[in-house]
N, C-alpha and C positions, 0 to 999 in steps of 0.2 A: 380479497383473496390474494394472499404471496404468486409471486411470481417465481416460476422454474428456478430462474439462477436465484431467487432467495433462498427458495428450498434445497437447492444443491449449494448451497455456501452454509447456511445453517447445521446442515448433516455434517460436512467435512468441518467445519467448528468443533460439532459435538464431539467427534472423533479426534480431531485435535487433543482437545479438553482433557477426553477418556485415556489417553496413551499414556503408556508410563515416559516415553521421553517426548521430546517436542517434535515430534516430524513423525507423519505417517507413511505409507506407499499405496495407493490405490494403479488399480489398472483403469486406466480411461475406457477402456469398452467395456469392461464391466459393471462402472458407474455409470454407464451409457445406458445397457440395457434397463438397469434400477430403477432410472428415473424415464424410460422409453421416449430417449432423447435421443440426439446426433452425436459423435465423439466433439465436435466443434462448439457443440452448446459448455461441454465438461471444462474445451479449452476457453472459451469467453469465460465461466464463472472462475477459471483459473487466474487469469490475465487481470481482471479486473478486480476480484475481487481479493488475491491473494499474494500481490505484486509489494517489490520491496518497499513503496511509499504505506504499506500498510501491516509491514514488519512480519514479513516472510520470504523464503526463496523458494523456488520450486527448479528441480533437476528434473528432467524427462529424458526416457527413453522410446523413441516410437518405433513400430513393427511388431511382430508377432513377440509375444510375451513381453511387451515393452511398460514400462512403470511411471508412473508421475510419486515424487516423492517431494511432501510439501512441509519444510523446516520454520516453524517461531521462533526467529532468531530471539535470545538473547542475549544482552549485553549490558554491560556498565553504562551508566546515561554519555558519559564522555564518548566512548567508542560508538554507541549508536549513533549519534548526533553527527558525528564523524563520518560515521557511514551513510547517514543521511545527506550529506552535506558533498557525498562525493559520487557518490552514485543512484541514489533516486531523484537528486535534483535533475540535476546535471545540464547543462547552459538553457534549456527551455523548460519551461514548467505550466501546463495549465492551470485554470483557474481550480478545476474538479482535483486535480494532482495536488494541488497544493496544502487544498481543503481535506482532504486524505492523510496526507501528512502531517498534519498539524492534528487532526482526529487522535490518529496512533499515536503520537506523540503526549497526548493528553492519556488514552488510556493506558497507557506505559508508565502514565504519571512523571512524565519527563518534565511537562509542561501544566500552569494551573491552567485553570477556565479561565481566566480572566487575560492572562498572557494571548491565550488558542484566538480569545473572540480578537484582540486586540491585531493580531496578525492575519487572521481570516480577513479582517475588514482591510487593512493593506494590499491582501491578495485580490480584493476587486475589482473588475475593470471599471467602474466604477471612481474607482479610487485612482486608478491610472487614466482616468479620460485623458490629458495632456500630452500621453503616449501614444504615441501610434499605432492605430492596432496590430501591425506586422510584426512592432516590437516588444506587445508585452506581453507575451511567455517569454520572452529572454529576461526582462527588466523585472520579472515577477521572480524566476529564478533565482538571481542576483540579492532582490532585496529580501527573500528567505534564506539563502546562503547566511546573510551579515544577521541577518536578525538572529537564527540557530551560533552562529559566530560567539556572538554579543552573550549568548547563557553560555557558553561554554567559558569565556572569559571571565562570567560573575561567579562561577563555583570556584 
């Protein structure tokens, strides 16, 4: 059985999808009542599932009549990658953040499969054992930084 935030991430997809431009407005309390959730359930499926390592922004306004308004950015593969690279990195990266990124990046078609698995298995701690743990979301950052770097230098 889906879990809450699947089904309130599926719905706002759908609606996504539906729109004639890329960005919706929902009212958080009124997707709140919908799904006879908390407003904070609306803001976790927001945060997590709608954040820019997953090629979206979200603007919010809270208080009475206040709006969450959620944009699919597009862009040319250069400038996303760019803006991947400057702002959803940005000097720490988890391992889930990274794997996210690299996800949208694949279904963007920025990136093949074979590039995505090849950089996933990089992103492992795993693959960083020699790094100390305190320091690799920073070193995992870094080495996604050069690697998005490195396609943007081969187009």
């Amino acid at each position: 059985m889906p879990r809450l935030s699947d089904i309130i991430e599926n719905y706002l997809l759908n609606i996504i999808e539906d729109a004639e431009k890329d960005m919706i407005e929902i009212q958080r309390n009124l997707l709140a009542q919908k799904f006879n959730c908390s407003p904070s359930q609306i803001n976790y499926v927001l945060t997590t599932r709608f954040g820019q390592d997953k090629g979206y922004m979200i603007e919010s306004r809270r208080g009475g009549g206040g709006y969450v308004k959620i944009y699919k950015v597009q862009m040319n593969q250069e400038a996303y990658l760019e803006t991947v690279i400057r702002e959803a990195i940005g000097n720490s990266l988890t391992r889930d953040q990274a794997m996210n990124i690299l996800q949208n990046l694949e279904d963007e078609k920025l990136i093949k499969q074979n590039e995505k698995q090849m950089m996933m298995t990089i992103m492992t701690d795993r693959a960083l054992t020699k790094v100390s743990y305190q320091h690799r979301n920073e070193v995992r950052a870094d080495l996604l930084k050069e690697m998005l770097l490195a396609l943007l230098q081969n187009d």
